[in-house]
N, C-alpha and C positions, 0 to 999 in steps of 0.2 A: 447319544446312544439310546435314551430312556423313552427319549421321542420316534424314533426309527422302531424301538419296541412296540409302545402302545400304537404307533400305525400300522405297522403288521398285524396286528391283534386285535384291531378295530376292523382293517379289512376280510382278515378271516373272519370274524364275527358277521358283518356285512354281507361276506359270500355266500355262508351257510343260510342268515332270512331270506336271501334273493333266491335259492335253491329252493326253498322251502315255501317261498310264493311262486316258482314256476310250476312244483308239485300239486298246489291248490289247484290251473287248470281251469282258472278265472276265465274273464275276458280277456284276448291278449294285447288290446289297447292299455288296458289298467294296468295289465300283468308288467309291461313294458315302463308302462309310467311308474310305478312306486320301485322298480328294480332301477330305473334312471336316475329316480331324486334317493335314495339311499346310496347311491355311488356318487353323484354329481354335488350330493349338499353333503359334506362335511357333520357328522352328530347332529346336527339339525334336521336333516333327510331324515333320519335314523330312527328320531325321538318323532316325528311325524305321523309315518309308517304306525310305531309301535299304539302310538295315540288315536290312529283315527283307520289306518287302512289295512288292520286285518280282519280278516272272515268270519264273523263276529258267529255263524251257527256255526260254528264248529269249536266251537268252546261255548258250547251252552252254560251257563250259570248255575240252573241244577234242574234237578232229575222231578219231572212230575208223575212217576211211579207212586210217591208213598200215600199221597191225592187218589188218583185214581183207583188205586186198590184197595181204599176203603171200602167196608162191607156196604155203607148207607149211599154212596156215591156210585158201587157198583150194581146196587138195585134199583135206585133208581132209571139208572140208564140202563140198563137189561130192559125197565119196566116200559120206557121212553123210546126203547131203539126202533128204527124204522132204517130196516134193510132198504140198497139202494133201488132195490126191486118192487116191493112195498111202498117205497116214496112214489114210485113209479107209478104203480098201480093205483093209488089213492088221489094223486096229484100231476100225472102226468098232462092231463087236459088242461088243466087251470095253470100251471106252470111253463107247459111250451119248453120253448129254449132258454128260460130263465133255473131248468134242473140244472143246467149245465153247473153254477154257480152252487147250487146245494151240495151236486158233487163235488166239486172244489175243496168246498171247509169239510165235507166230510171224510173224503179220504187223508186231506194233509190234515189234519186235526180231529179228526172224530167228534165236529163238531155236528150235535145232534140237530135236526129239524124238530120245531115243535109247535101244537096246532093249536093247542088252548090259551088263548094269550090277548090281553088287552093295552093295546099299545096310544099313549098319550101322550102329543105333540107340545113340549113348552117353550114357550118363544123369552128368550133375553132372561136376565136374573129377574124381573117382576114378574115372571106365571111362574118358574122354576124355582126359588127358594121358597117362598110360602107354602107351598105344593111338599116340598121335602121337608121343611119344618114341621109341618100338619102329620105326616108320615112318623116323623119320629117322635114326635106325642102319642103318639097311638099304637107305638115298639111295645110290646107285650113279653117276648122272650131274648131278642138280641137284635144289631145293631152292627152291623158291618160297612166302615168309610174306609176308600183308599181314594186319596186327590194329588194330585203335579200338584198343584199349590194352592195354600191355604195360607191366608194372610193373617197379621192380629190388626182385623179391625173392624169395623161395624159388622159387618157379614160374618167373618173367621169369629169373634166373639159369640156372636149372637148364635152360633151352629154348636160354638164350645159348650155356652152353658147350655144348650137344650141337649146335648149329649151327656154333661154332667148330672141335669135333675134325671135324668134317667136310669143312670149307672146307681144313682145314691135310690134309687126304688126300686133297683132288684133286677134290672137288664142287664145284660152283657151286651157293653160295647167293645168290639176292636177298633182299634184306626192305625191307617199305614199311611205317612205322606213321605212327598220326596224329598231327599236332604236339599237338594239342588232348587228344585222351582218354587220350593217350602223356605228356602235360606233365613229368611226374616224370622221363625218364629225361634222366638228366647224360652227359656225355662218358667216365665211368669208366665206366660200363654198356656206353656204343656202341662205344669207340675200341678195345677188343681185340678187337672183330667188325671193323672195320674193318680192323686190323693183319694178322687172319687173312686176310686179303681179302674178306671179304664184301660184298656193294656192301649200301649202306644205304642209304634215302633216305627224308626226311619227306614226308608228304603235307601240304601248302599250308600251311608255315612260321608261325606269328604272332610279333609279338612280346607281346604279353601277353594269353597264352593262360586265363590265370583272368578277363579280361573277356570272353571269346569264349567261353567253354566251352557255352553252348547257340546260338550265335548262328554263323550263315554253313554253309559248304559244308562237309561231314565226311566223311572216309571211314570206313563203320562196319561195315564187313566184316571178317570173322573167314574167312580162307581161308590152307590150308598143302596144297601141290602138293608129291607127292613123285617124282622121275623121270616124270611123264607121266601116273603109270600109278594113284596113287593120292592120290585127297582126302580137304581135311575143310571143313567150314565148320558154323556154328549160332549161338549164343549166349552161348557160353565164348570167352571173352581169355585171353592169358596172365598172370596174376597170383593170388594165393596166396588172395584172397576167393573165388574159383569154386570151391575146397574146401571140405569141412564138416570143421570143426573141433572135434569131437563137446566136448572140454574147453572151450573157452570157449564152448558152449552156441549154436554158431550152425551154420544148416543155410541152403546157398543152391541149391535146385531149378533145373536146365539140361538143358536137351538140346542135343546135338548130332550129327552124320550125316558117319559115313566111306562115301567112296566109291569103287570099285575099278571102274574101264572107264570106257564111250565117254563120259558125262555127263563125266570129269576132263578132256575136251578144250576143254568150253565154259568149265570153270574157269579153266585155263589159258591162253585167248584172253582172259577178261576181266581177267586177273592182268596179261597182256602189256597190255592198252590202259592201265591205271591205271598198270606201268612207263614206258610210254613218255610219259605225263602228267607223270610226276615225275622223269624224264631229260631233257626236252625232247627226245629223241631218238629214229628208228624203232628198234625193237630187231631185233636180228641172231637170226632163227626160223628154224630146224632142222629135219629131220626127228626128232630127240631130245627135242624138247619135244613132240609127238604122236605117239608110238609107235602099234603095232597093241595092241589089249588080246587077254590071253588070257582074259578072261572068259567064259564060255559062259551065266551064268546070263541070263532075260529077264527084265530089270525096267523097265518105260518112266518114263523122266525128261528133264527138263526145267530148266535152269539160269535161273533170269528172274534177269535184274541191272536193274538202277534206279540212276538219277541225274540229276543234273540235263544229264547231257551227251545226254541221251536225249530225241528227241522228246515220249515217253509216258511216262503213270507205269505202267510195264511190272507191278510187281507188285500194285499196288493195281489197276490192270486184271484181273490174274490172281486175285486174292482177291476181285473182286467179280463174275465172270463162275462162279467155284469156288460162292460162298455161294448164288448166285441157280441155279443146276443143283442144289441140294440136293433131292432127294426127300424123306428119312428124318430126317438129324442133319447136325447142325453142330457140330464142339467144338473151342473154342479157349482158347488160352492165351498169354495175354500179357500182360508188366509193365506196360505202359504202354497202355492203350486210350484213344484221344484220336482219334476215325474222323473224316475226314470226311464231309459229308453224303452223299455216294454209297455208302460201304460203313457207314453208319449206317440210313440205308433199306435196303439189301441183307438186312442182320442182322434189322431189324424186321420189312421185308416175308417171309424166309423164318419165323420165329416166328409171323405172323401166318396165312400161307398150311398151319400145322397140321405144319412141321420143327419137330422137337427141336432148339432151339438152345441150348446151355451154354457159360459161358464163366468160365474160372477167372483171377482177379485177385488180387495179393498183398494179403495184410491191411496191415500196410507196407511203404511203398515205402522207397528210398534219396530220396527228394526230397518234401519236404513238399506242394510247391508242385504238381508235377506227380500226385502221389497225390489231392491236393483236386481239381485238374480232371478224372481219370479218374472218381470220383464223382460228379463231377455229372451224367454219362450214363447214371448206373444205374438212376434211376429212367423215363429214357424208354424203356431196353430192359427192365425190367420191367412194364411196362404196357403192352409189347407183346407179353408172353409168354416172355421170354427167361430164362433162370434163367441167375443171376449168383451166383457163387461164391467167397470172398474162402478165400484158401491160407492157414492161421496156422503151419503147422510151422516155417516161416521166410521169406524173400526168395524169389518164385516168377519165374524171369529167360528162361522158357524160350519159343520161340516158335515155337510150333506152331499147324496147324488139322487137323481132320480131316473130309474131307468124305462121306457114305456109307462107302460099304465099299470103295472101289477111288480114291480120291484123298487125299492130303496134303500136308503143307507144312512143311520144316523148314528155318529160315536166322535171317539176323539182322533182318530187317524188324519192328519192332514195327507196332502197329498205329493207327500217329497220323501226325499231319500231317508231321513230317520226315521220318520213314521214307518216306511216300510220295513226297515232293516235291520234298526237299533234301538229304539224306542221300543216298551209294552202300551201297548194299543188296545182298543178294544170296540168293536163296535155290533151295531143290531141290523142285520140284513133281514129286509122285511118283505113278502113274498104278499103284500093287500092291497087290492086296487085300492081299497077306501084311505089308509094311511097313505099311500103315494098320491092322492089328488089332494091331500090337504098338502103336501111336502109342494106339490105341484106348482099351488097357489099361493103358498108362502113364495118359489123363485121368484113369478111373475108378480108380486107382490113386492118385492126388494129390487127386482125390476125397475121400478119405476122411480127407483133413486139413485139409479146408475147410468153412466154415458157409455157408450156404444164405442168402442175403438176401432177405426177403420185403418185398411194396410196403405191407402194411399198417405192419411196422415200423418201415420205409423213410422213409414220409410221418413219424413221429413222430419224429425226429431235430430234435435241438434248433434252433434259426435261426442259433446263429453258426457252427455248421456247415456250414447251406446257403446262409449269408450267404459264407462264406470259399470255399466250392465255386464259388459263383456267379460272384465275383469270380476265380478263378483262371483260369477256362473262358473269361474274355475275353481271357486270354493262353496260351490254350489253343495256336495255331496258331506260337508261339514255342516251344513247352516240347519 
């Protein structure tokens, strides 16, 4: 009898989410699919769905109102705005069909374009730490870190105490890391940052973070704000693997982008909205968190951040408006390629439409599981023309695009379904012939430690290969 109860109870339970995902209005492949495994799999369906396959903007996390209506945040972007008309007028020549993509970030996010900005290329953790370390010796007023993970160990250390000797002289440091990609660090790591007064705080707590480690909401931003005046962000964490360690034979390929002027204001408006998410509290904004820049150089950039707190998916908007303006080339580089169907057409349609499109992938990955699902794509972008590139010098972690000769991309968004959808992302779209030819020259530079994958060879790979690839691609949009 008890049993006949809780199945009635479970199925109306059941019926009402499956109502409630045909109301969504999704795709109706997907729509179809999670309404199937919630009837067909028993509370395991159920618990699935609830864990991975709902609509993740439309329960945004919270409200970046109390941000943006700060009086020092709303003057400066009064001060910064450039109507799309203005953009027009001032940049329409040098820009082309790459406005298209300004428009993008700026209507889905109001993400400002801005023109005084000194943008610097750092290859692997030896240009990029030293470089950030040197930056926070020279922190004058404050000191903003939010990192996916931050190790305790030579690096993660070595970053602690130079944020320490600096809190105990009179800076304001914050730091926000993720519970999840952070998991390692214990109380002896955090609590002398703390004693120095650093304020610390995780971003969205778990408690058992090794079953969560690909699943739910992440912050996977890599961003360190120094007085105002100067950033970083890319694809480097702080931890002692983003080194090469020439003796035990391992090389891990990164990029990353320091940046000095107006672009460090949008960084640190999005540093402030993620503060105030993980304080529950509006933060107290200054004129000292948005100083004037003395840069004079003109480089036009663009900060797109992504998450689920966001209407849009701002960057995957920006990466498929970028590939589809390609005239000439397309070259990217990323760990993880798992697209979905919009920036998978994107890719094929610019290859097919007669762009050079390249794309450089690690030979292997850090994850078996996710390395078999990014294969499985290579043969539809190679029988569309796409030349597909595996990097064997080592782990290739870096995450770049290059679009023509006057657009790029450098941050931490891979290019798969959590980056786009679930993950806070964040990256620097960059509108300079000069920074895209050194991005250029770094491809073709890592080029030449990768093999070439052709479709005839491609097809001849054994079946329990393409049997395991096949199977992993159905949990491709979890990985």
């Amino acid at each position: 009898m008890w049993y006949d109860i809780l199945l009635i109870a479970y199925y109306v339970l059941v019926t009402v989410i499956a109502i409630g995902i045909l109301m969504e209005n999704r795709n109706p492949m997907k729509t179809a699919g999670w309404v199937l495994v919630i009837y067909l799999v028993p509370v395991g369906g159920l618990v699935f769905y609830l864990m991975f396959g709902q609509n993740h903007r439309k329960r945004k996390l919270f409200s970046r109102k109390g941000v943006r209506d700060n009086i020092w945040v709303r003057e400066w972007e009064d001060k910064l705005m450039k109507s799309i008309r203005e953009v027009e007028d001032v940049a329409s020549n040098f820009l082309e069909e790459k406005l298209k993509v300004v428009k993008v970030l700026y209507n889905s996010d109001k993400s400002i374009i801005t023109f005084r900005n000194k943008p610097t290329l750092l290859r692997n953790g030896e240009e990029a730490f030293p470089e950030m370390l040197k930056c926070i010796t020279e922190a004058t007023h404050h000191i903003h870190v939010e990192y996916y993970i931050v190790e305790d160990d030579e690096v993660g250390r070595k970053f602690r105490d130079a944020l320490i000797d600096k809190a105990k002289r009179g800076v304001e440091v914050r730091f926000i890391y993720d519970d999840v990609g952070s998991s390692g660090l214990k109380k002896r790591f955090l609590k002398p940052m703390q004693e120095a007064g650093i304020e610390v705080r995780p971003f969205m707590p778990v408690l058992f973070p090794i079953l969560t480690s690909r699943a739910n909401y992440r912050d996977h931003r890599k961003i360190l704000i120094i007085d105002g005046k100067v950033g970083f962000l890319g694809g480097i964490n702080l931890s002692f693997r983003y080194t090469n360690d020439i003796e035990r034979g391992r090389h891990w390929r990164d990029t990353h982008l320091k940046i000095e002027g107006d672009a460090v204001k949008s960084l640190q408006m999005n540093f402030f909205l993620m503060w105030k998410f993980v304080t529950e509290h509006d933060p107290e904004i200054n004129p000292h968190y948005f100083p004037e820049t003395d840069v004079e150089d003109v480089s036009l950039m663009q900060i797109a951040a992504s998450g689920p707190d966001s209407d849009w998916s701002n960057i995957m908007g920006a990466f498929f408006a970028a590939i589809n303006s390609a005239r000439e080339e397309v070259l990217i580089t990323t760990p993880y390629l798992i697209p979905n169907d919009e920036i998978l057409l994107a890719i094929q349609t610019a290859a097919l439409s007669g762009v050079k499109v390249k794309i450089i992938l690690p030979a292997k990955s850090d994850n078996r599981v996710v390395q078999a699902a990014v294969l499985s794509y290579v043969k539809q972008l190679l029988s569309a023309g796409v030349e597909v590139y595996l990097y064997e010098k080592g782990f290739i972690h870096a995450k770049t695009m290059v679009v023509d000769d006057r657009l790029c991309t450098v941050g931490t968004s891979n290019m798969d379904y959590r980056s786009f959808d679930i993950n806070f992302e964040i990256n620097a779209m960059m509108y300079d012939p000069e920074v895209t030819e050194q991005l250029r020259n770094d491809f073709y530079t890592d080029l030449k430690e990768c093999r070439q994958i052709t479709l005839e060879r491609w097809e001849r790979r054994v079946w329990r290969r393409r049997i395991s690839e096949s199977l992993a691609r159905l949990v491709a949009p979890l990985l």
